[in-house]
N, CA, C and O atoms as a GROMACS GRO file, in nm:
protein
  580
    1UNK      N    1  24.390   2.128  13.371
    1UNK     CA    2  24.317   2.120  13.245
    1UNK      C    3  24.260   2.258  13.210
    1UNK      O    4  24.210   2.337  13.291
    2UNK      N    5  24.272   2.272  13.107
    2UNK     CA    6  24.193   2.406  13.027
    2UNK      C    7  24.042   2.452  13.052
    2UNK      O    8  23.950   2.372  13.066
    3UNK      N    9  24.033   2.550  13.055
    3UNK     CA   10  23.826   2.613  13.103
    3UNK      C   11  23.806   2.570  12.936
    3UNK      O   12  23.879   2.578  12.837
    4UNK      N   13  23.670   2.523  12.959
    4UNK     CA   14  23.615   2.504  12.849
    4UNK      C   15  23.509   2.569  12.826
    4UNK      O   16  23.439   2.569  12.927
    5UNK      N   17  23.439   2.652  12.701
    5UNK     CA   18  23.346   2.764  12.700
    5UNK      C   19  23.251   2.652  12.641
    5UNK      O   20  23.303   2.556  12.585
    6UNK      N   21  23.149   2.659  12.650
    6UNK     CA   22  23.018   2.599  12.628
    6UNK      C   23  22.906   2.717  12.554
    6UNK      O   24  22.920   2.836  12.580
    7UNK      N   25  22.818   2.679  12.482
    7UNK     CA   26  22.697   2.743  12.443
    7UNK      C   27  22.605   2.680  12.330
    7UNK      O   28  22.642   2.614  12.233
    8UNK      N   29  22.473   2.715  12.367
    8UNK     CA   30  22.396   2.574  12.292
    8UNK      C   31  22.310   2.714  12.238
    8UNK      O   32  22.324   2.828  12.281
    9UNK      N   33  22.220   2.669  12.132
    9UNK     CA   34  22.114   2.681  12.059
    9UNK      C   35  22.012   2.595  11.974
    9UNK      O   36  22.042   2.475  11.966
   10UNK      N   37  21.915   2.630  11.918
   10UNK     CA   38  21.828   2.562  11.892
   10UNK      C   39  21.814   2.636  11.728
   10UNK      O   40  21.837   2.743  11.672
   11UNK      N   41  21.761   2.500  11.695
   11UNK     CA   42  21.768   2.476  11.531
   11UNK      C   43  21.623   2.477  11.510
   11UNK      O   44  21.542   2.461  11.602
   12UNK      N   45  21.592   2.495  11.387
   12UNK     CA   46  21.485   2.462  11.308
   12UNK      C   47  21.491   2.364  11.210
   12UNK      O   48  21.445   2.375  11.096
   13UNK      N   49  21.551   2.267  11.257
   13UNK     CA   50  21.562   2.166  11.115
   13UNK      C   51  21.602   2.036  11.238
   13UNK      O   52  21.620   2.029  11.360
   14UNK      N   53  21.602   1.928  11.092
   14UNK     CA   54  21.611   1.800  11.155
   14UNK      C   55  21.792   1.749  11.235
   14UNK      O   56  21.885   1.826  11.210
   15UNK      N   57  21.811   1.665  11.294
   15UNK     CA   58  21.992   1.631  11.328
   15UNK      C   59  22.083   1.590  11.200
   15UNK      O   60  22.205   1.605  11.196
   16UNK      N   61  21.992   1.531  11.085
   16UNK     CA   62  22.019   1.516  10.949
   16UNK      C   63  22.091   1.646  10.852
   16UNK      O   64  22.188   1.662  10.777
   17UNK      N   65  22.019   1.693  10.886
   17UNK     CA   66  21.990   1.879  10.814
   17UNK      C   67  22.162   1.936  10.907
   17UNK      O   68  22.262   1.990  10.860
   18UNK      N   69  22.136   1.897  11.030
   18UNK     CA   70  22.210   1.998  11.096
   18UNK      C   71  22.364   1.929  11.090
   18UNK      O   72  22.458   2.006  11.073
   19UNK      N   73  22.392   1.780  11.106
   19UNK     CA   74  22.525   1.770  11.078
   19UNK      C   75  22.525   1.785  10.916
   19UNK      O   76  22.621   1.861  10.907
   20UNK      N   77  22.493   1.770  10.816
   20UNK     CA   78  22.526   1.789  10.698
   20UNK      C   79  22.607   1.941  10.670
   20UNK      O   80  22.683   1.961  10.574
   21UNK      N   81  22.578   2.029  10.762
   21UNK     CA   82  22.589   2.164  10.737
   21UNK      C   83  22.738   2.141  10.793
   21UNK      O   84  22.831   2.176  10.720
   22UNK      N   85  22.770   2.074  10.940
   22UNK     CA   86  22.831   2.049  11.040
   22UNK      C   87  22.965   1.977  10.971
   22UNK      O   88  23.082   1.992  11.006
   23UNK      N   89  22.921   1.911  10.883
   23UNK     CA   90  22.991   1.789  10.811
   23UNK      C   91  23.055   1.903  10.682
   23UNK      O   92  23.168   1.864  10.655
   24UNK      N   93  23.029   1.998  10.617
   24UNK     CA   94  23.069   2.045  10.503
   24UNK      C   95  23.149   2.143  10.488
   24UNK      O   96  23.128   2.258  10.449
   25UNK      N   97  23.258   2.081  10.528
   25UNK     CA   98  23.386   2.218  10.589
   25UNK      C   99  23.440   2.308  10.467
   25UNK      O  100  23.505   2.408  10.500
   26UNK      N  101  23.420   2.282  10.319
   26UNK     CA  102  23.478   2.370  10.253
   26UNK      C  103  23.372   2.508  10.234
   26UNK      O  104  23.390   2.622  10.190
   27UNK      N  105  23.281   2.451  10.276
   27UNK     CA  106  23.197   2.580  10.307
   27UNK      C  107  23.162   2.682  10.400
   27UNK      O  108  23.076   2.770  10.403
   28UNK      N  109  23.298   2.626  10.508
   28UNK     CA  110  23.283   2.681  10.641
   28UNK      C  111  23.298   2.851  10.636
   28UNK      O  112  23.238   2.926  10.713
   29UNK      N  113  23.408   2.904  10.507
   29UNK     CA  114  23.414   3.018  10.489
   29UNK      C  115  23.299   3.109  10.497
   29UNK      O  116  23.280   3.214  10.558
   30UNK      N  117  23.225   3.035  10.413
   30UNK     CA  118  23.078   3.094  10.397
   30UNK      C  119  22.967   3.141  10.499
   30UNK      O  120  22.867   3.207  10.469
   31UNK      N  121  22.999   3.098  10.622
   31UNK     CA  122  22.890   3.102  10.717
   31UNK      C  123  22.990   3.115  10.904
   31UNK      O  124  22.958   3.182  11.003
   32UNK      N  125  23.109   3.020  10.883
   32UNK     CA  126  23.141   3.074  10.999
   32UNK      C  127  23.298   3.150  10.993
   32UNK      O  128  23.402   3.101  10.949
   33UNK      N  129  23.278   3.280  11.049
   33UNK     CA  130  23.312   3.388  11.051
   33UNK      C  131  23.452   3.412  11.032
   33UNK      O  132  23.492   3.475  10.934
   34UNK      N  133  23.558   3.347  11.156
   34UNK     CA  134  23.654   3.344  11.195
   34UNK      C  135  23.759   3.274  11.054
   34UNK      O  136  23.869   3.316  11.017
   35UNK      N  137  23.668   3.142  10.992
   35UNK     CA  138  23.700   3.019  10.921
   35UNK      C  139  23.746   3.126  10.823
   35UNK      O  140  23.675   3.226  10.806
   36UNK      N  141  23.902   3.104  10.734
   36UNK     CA  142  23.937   3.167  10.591
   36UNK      C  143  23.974   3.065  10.520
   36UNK      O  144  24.042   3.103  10.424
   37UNK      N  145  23.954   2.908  10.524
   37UNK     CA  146  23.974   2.796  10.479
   37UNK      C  147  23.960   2.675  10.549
   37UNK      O  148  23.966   2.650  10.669
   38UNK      N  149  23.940   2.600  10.442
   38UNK     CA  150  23.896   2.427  10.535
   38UNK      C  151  23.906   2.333  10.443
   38UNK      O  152  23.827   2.307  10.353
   39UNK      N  153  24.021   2.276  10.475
   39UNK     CA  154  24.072   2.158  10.334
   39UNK      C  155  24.035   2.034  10.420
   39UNK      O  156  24.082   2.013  10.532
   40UNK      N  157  23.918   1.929  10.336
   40UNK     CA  158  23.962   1.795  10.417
   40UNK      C  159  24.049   1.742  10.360
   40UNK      O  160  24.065   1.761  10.239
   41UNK      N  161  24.118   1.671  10.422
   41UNK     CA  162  24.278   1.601  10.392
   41UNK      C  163  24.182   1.481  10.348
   41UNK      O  164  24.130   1.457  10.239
   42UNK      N  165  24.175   1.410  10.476
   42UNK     CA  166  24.146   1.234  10.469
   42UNK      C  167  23.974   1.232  10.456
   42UNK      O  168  23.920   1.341  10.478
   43UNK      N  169  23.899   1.134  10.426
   43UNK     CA  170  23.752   1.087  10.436
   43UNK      C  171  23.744   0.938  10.562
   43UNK      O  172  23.803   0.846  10.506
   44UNK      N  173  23.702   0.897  10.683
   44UNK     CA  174  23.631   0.809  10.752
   44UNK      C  175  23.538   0.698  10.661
   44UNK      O  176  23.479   0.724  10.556
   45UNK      N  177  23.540   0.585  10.721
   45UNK     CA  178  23.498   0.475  10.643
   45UNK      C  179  23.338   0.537  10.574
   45UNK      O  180  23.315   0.528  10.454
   46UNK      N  181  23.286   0.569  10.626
   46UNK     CA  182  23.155   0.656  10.606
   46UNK      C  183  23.107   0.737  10.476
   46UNK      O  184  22.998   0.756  10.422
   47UNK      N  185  23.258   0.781  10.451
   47UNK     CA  186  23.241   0.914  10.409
   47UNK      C  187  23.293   1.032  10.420
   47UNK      O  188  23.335   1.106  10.331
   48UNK      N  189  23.288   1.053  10.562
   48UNK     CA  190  23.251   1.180  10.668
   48UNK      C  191  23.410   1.214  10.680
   48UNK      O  192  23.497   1.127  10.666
   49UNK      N  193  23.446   1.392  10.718
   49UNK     CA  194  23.537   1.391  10.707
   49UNK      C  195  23.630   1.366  10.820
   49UNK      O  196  23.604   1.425  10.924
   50UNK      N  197  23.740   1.286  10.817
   50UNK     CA  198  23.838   1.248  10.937
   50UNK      C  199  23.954   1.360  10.980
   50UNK      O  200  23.983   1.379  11.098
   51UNK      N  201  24.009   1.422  10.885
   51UNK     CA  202  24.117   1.533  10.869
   51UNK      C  203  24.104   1.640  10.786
   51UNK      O  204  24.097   1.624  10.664
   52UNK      N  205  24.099   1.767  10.848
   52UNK     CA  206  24.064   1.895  10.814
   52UNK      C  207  24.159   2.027  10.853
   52UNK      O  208  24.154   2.090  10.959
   53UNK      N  209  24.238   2.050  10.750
   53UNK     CA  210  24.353   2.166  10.794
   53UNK      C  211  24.230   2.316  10.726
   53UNK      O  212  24.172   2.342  10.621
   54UNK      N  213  24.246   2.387  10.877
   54UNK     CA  214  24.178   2.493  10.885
   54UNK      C  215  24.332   2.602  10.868
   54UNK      O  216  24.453   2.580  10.882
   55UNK      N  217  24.253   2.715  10.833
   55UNK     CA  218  24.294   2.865  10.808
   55UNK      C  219  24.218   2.965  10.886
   55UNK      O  220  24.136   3.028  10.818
   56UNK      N  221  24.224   3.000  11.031
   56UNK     CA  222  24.157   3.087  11.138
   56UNK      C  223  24.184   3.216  11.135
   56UNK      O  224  24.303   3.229  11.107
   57UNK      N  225  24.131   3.322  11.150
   57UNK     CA  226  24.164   3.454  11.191
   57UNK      C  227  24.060   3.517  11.269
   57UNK      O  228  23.975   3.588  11.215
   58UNK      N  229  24.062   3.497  11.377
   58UNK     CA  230  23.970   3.547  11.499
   58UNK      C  231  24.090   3.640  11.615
   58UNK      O  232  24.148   3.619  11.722
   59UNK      N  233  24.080   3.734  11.525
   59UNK     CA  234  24.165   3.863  11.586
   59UNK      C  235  24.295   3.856  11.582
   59UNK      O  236  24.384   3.881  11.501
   60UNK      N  237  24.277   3.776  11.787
   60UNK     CA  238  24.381   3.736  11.846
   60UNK      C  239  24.482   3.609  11.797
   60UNK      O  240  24.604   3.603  11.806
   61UNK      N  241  24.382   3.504  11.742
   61UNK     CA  242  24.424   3.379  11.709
   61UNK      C  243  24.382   3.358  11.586
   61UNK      O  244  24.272   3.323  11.542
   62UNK      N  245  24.522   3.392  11.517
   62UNK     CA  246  24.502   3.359  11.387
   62UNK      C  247  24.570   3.256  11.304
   62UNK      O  248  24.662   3.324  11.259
   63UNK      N  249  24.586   3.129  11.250
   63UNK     CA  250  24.661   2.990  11.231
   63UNK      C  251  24.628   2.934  11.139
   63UNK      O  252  24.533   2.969  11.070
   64UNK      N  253  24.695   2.842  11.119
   64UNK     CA  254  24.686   2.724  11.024
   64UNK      C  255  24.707   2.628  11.085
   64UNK      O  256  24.821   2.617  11.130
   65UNK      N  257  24.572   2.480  11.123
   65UNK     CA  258  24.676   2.352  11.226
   65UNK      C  259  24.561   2.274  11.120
   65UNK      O  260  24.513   2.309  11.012
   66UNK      N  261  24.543   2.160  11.199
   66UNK     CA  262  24.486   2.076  11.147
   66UNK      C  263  24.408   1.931  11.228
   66UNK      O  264  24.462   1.850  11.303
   67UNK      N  265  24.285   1.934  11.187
   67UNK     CA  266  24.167   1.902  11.325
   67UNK      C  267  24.205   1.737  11.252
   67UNK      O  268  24.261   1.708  11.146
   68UNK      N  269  24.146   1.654  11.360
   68UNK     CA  270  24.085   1.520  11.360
   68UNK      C  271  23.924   1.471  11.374
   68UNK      O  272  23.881   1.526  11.475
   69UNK      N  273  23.849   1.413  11.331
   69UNK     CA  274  23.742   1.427  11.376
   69UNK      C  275  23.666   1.270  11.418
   69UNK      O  276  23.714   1.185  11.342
   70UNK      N  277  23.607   1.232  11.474
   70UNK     CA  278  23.551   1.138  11.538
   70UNK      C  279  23.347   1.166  11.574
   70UNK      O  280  23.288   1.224  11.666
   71UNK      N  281  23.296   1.089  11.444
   71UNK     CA  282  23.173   1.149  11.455
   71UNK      C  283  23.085   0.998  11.490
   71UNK      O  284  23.102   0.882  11.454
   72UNK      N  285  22.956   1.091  11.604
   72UNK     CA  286  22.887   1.009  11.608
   72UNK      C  287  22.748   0.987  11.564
   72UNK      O  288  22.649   1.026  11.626
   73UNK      N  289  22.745   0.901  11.416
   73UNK     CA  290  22.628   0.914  11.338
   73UNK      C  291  22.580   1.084  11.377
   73UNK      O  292  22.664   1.157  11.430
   74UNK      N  293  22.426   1.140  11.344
   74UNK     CA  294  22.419   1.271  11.375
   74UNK      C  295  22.363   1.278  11.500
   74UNK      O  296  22.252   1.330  11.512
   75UNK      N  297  22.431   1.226  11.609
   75UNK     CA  298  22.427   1.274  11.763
   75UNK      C  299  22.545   1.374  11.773
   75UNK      O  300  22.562   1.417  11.887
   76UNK      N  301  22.606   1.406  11.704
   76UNK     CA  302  22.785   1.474  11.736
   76UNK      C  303  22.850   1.452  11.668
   76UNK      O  304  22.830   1.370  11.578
   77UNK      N  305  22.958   1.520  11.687
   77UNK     CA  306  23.090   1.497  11.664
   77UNK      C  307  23.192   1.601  11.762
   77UNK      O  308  23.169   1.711  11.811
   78UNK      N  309  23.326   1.504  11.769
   78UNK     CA  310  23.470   1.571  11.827
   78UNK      C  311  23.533   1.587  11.755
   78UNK      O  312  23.537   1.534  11.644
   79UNK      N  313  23.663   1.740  11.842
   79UNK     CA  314  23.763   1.692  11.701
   79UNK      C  315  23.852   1.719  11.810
   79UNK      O  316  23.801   1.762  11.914
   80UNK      N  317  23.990   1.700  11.806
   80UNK     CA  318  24.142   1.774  11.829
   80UNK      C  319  24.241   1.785  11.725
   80UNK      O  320  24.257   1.729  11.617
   81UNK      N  321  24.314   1.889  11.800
   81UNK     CA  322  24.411   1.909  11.667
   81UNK      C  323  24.508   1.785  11.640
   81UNK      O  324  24.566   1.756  11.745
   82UNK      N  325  24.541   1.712  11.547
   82UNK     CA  326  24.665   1.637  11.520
   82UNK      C  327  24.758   1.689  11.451
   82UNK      O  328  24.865   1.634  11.424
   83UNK      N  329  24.726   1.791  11.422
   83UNK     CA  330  24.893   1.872  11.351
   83UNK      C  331  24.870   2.044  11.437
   83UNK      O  332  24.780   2.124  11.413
   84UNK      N  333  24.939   2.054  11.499
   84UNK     CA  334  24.920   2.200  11.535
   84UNK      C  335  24.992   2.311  11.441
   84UNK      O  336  25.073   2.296  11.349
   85UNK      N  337  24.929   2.437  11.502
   85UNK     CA  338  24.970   2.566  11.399
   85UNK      C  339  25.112   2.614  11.497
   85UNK      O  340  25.146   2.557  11.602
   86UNK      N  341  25.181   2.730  11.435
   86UNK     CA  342  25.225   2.862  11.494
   86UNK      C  343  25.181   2.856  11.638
   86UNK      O  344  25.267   2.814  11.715
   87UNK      N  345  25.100   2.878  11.675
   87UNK     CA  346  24.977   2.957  11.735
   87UNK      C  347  24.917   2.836  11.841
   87UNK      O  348  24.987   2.814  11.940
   88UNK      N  349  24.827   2.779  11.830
   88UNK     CA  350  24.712   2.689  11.841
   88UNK      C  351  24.802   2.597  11.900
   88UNK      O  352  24.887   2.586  11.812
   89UNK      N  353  24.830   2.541  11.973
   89UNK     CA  354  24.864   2.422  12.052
   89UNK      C  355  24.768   2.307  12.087
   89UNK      O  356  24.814   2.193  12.094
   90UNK      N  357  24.673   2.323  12.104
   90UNK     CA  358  24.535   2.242  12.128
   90UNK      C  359  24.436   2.297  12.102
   90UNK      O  360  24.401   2.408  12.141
   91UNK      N  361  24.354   2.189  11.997
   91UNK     CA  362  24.201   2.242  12.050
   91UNK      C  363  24.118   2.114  11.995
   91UNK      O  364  24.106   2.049  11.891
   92UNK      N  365  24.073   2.116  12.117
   92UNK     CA  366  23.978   2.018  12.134
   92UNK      C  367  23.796   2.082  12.146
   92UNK      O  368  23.770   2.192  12.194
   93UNK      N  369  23.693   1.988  12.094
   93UNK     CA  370  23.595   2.048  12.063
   93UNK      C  371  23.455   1.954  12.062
   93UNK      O  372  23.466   1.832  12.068
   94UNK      N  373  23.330   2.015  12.054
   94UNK     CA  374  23.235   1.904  11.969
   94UNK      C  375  23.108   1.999  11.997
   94UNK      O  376  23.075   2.084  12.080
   95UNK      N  377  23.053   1.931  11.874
   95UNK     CA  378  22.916   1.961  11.874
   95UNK      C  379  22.813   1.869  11.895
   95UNK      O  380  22.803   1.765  11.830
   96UNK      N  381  22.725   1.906  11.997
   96UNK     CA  382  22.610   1.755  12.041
   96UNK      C  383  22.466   1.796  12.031
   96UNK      O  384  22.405   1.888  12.086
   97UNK      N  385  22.428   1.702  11.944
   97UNK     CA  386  22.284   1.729  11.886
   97UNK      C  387  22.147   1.658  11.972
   97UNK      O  388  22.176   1.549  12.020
   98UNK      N  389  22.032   1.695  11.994
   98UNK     CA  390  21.912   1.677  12.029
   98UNK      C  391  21.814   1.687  11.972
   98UNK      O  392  21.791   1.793  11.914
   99UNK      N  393  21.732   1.590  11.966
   99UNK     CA  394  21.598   1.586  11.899
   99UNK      C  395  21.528   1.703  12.039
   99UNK      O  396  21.558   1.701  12.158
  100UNK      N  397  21.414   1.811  11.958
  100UNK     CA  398  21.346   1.875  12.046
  100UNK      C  399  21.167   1.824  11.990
  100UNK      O  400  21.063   1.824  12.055
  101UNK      N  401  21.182   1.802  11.899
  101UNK     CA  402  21.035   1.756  11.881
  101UNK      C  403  21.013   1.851  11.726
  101UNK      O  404  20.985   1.813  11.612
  102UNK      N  405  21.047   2.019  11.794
  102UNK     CA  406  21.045   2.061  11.630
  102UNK      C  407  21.168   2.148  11.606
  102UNK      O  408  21.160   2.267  11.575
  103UNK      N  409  21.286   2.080  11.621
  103UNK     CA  410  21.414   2.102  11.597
  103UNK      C  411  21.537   2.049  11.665
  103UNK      O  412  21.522   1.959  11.748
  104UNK      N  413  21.630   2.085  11.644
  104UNK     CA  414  21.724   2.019  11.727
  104UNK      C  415  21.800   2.128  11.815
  104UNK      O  416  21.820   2.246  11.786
  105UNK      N  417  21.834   2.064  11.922
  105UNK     CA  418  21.952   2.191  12.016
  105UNK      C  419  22.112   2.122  12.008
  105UNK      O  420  22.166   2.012  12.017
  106UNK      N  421  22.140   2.240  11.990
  106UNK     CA  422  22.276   2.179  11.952
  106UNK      C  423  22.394   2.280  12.031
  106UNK      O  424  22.391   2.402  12.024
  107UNK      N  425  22.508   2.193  12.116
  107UNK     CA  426  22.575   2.230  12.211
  107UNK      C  427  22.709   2.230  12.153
  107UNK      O  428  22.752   2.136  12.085
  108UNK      N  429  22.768   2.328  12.178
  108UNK     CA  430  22.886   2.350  12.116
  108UNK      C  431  23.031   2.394  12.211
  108UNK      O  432  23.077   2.506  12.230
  109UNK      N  433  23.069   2.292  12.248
  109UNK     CA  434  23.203   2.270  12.322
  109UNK      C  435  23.354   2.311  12.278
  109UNK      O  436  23.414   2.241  12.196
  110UNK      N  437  23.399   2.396  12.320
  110UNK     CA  438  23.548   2.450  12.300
  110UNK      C  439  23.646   2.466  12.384
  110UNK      O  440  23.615   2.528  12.486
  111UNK      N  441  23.791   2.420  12.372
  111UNK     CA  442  23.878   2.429  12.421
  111UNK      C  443  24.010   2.472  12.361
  111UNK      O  444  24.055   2.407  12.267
  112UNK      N  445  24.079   2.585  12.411
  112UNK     CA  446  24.227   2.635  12.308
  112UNK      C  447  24.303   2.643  12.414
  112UNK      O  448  24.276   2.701  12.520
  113UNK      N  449  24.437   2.561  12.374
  113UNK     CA  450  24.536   2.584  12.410
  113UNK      C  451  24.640   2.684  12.300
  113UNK      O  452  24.664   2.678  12.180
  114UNK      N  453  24.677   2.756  12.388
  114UNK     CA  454  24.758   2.840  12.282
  114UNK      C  455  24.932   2.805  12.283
  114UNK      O  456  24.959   2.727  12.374
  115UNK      N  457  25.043   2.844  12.206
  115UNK     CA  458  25.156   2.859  12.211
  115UNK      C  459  25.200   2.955  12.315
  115UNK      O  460  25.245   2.916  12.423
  116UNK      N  461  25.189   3.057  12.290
  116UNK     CA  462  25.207   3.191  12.367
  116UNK      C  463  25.098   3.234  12.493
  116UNK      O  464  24.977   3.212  12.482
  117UNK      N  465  25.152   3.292  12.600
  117UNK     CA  466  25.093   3.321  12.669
  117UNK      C  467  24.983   3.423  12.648
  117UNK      O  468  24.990   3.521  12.574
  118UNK      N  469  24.876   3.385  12.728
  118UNK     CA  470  24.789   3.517  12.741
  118UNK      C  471  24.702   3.519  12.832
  118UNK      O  472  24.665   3.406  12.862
  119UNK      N  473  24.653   3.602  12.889
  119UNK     CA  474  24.556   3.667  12.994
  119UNK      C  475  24.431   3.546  12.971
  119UNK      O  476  24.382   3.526  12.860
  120UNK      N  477  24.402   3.491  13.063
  120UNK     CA  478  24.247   3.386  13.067
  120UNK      C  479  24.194   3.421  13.039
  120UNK      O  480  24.133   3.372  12.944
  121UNK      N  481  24.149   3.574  13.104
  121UNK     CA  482  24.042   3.635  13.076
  121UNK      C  483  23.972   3.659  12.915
  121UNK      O  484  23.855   3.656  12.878
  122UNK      N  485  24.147   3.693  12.811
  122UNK     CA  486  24.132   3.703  12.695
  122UNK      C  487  24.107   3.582  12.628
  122UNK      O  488  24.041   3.574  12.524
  123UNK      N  489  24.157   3.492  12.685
  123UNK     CA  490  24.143   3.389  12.562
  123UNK      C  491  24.034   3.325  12.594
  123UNK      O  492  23.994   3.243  12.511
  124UNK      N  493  23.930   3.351  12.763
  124UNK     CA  494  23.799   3.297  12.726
  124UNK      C  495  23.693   3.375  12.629
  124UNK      O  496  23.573   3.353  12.608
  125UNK      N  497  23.784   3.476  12.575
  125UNK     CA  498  23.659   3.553  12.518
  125UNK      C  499  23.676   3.530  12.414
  125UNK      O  500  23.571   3.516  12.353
  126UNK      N  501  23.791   3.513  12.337
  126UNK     CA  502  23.834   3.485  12.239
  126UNK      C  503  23.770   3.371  12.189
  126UNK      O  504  23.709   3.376  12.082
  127UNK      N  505  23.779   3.242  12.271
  127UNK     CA  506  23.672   3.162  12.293
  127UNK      C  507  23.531   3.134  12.288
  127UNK      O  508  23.492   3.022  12.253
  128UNK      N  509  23.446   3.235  12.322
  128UNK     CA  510  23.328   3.247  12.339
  128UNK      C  511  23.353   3.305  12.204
  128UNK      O  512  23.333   3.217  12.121
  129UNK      N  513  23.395   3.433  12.140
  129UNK     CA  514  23.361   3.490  12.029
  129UNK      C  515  23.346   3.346  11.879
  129UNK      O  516  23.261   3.343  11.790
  130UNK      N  517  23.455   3.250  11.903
  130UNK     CA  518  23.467   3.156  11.814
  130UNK      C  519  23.338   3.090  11.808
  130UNK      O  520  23.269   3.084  11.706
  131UNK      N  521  23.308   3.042  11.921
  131UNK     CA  522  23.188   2.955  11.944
  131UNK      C  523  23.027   2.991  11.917
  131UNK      O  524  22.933   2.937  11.858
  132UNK      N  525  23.059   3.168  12.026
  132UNK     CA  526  22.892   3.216  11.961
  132UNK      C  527  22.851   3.224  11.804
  132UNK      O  528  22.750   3.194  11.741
  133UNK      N  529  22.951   3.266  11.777
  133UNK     CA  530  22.986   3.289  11.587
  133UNK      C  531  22.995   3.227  11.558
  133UNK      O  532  22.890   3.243  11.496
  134UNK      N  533  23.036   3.104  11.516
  134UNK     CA  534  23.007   2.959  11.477
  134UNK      C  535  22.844   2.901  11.563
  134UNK      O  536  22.832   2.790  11.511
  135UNK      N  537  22.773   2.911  11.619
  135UNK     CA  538  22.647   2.852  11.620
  135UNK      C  539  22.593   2.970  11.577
  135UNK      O  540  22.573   2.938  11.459
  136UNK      N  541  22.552   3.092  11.588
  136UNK     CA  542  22.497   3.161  11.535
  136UNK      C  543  22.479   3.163  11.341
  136UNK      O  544  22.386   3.170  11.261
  137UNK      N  545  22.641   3.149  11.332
  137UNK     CA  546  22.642   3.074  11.136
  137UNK      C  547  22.599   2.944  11.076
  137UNK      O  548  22.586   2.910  10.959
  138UNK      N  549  22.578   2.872  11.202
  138UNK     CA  550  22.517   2.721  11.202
  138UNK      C  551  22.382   2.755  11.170
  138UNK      O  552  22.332   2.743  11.058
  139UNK      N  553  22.325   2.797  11.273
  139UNK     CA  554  22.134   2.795  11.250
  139UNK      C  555  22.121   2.907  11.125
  139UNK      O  556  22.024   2.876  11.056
  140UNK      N  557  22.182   3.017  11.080
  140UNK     CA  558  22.189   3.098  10.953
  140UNK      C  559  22.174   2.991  10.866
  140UNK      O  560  22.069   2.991  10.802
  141UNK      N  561  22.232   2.924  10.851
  141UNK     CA  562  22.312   2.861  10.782
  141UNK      C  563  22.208   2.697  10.725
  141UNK      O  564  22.186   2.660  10.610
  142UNK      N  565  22.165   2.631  10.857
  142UNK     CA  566  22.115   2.528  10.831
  142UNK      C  567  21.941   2.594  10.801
  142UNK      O  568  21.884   2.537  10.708
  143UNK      N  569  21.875   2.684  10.858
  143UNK     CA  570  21.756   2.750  10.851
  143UNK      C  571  21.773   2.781  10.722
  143UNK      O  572  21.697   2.724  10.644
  144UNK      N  573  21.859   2.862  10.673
  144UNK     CA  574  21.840   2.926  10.508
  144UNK      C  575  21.872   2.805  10.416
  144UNK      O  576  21.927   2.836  10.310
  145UNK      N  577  21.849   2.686  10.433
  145UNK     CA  578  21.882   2.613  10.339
  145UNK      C  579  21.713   2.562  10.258
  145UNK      O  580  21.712   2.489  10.159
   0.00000   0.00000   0.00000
């Protein structure tokens, strides 16, 4: 099985506040870094979105595939890919939310499988770069609202 990179932070806002941000992928351009598009395909009985073909360029890994998502009310959500890119062979993921009393911490789980080979070493960083940069554009993001 694949290393999975992990890294959490803490919010200033409610789990409400924070999946809404979490939940609003055509805006992902806007705040997380790597993201150059985010179409939801399908909507979940809810609402919420079920299918989301992303547009990535984080250096090394740059693609077009297309996520699944499985959310739980605003404790989380998962996703994996159901259509893969070029590139991207797997990726599996989630974000898991906590009440702290005066904010939430929120943990952010990643996993890439790639097509092509490459050095571990690189693609955990590659990894970590996706992830720190995406929570770092999260709390930007949900704080400046």
């Amino acid at each position: 099985m694949a290393d999975r990179t992990t890294s959490s932070t803490s919010i200033g806002a409610g789990r409400a506040e924070v999946m809404a941000v979490i939940s609003d992928f055509p805006s992902y351009p806007d705040w997380a870094g790597q993201v150059k598009s985010a179409e939801v395909l399908s909507t979940d009985a809810d609402g919420r979105p079920q299918t989301v073909r992303f547009t990535l360029d984080a250096g090394m890994i740059s693609d077009t595939y297309t996520l699944g998502y499985t959310w739980q009310g605003d404790d989380g959500v998962s996703w994996q890919v159901v259509e893969p890119g070029k590139m991207v062979s797997d990726l599996r993921g989630s974000y898991r939310l906590a009440d702290t009393g005066s904010g939430t911490d929120v943990t952010y789980e990643l996993t890439v499988d790639l097509m092509v080979p490459m050095i571990g070493m690189i693609k955990r960083k590659a990894e970590k770069v996706i992830v720190d940069t995406a929570l770092k554009g999260l709390k930007k993001r949900v704080e400046g609202r």
